[in-house]
NUTORVO-942682 format. One record per residue: residue in one letter; z, x, y of N, C-alpha, C, O in turn. Coordinates in steps of 0.05 Angstrom, whole numbers, plus 32768, in hexadecimal, padded with zeros to 4 digits. Example, Ala and Ser with C-alpha at 12.3 -4.5 7.8 and 13.67 -1.06 7.14 Angstrom:
2
a809C81087F8E809C80F67FA6809C81087FBE80A9811D7FBE/s808E81017FD3808F81117FEB809D8102800180A1810C8017/
END
This chain:
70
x84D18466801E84D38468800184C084557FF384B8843F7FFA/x84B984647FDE84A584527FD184AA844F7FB084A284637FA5/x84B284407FA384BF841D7FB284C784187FC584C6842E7FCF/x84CF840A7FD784DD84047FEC84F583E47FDF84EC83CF7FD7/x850E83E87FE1851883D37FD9851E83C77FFA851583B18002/x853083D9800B853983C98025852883CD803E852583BB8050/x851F83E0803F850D83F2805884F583FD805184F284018039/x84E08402806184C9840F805B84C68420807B84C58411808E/x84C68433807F84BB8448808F84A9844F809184A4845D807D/x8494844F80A3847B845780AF847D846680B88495846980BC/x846D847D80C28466849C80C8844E849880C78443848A80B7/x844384A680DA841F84A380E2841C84C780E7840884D080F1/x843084D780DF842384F180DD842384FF810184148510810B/x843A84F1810D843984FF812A842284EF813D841B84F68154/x841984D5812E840484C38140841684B28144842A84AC8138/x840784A8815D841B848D8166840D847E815983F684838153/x8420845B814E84128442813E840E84368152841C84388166/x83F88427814F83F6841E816083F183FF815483F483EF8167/x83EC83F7814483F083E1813083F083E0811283DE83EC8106/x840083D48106840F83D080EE841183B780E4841C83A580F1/x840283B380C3840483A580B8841383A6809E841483BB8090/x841E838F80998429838E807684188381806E841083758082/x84068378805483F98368804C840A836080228417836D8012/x8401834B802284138347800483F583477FF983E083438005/x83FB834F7FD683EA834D7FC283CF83377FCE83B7833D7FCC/x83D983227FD783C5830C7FD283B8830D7FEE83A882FB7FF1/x83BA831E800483B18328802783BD831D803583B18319804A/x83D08315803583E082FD803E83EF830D805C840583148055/x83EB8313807283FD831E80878416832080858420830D8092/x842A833080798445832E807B845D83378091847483308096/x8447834D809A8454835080B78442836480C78435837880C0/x8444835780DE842D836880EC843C836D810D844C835E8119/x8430838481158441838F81358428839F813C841983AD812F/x842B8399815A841C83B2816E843183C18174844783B68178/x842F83DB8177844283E98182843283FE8186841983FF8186/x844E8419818C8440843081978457844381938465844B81A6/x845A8449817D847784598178845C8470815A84468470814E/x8472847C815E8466849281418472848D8129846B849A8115/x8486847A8129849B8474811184A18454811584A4844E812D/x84A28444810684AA842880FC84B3841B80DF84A7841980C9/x84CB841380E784DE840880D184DA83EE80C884E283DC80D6/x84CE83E980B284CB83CD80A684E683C8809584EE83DA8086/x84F783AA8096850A839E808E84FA8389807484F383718078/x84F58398805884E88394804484FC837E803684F3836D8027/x851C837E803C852A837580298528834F80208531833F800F/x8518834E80368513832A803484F2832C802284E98316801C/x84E58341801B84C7833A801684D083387FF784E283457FEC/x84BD83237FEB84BF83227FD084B483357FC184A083407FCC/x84BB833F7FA884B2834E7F99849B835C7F8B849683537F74/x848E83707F93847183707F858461838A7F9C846E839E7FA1/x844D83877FA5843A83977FA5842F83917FC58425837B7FCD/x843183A97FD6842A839F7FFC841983B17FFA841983C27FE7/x840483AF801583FC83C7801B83FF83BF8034840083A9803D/x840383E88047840783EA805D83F483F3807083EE840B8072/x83EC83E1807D83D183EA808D83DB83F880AE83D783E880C0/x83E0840580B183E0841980CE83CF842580DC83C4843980D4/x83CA841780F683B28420810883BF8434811D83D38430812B/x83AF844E811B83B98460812C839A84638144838784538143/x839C84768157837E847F8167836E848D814E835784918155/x837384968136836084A9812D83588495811883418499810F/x83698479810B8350846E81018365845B80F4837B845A80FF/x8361844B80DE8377843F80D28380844880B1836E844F80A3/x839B844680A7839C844B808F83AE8439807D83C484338086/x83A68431806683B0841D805483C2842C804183B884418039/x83D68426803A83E8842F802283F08419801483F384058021/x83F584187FFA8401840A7FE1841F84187FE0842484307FDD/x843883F97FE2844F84037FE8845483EA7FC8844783D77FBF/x846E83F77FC0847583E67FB2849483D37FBA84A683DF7FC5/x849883B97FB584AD83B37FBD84BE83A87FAF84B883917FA7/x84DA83B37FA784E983AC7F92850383A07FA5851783977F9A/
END
């Protein structure tokens, strides 16, 4: 969901992730994982309020999204 108040869900479109970033307004790393799943659950309810983006590296390339967090 976007806002996201407690959770944020990742979906890469049937690609596996293979690394995942949160970054805050200011680039700040807020949470980062290697993995290898096609779906991952971020636990948003501790991040402070305002403006992330989600950077997801799949094999076909990487992609950034603007999530909001209330």
């Amino acid at each position: 969901p976007n806002p996201a108040y407690t959770s944020l869900n990742v979906y890469a479109n049937g690609e596996t992730i293979e690394h995942i970033e949160v970054l805050n307004i200011n680039g700040q790393v807020v949470h980062d994982r290697l993995l290898f799943d096609t779906t991952h659950q971020i636990d948003v309810s501790k991040f402070e309020k305002g403006i992330y983006f989600v950077k997801v590296s799949t094999a076909l390339g990487i992609t950034t999204k603007k999530v909001i967090v209330r």
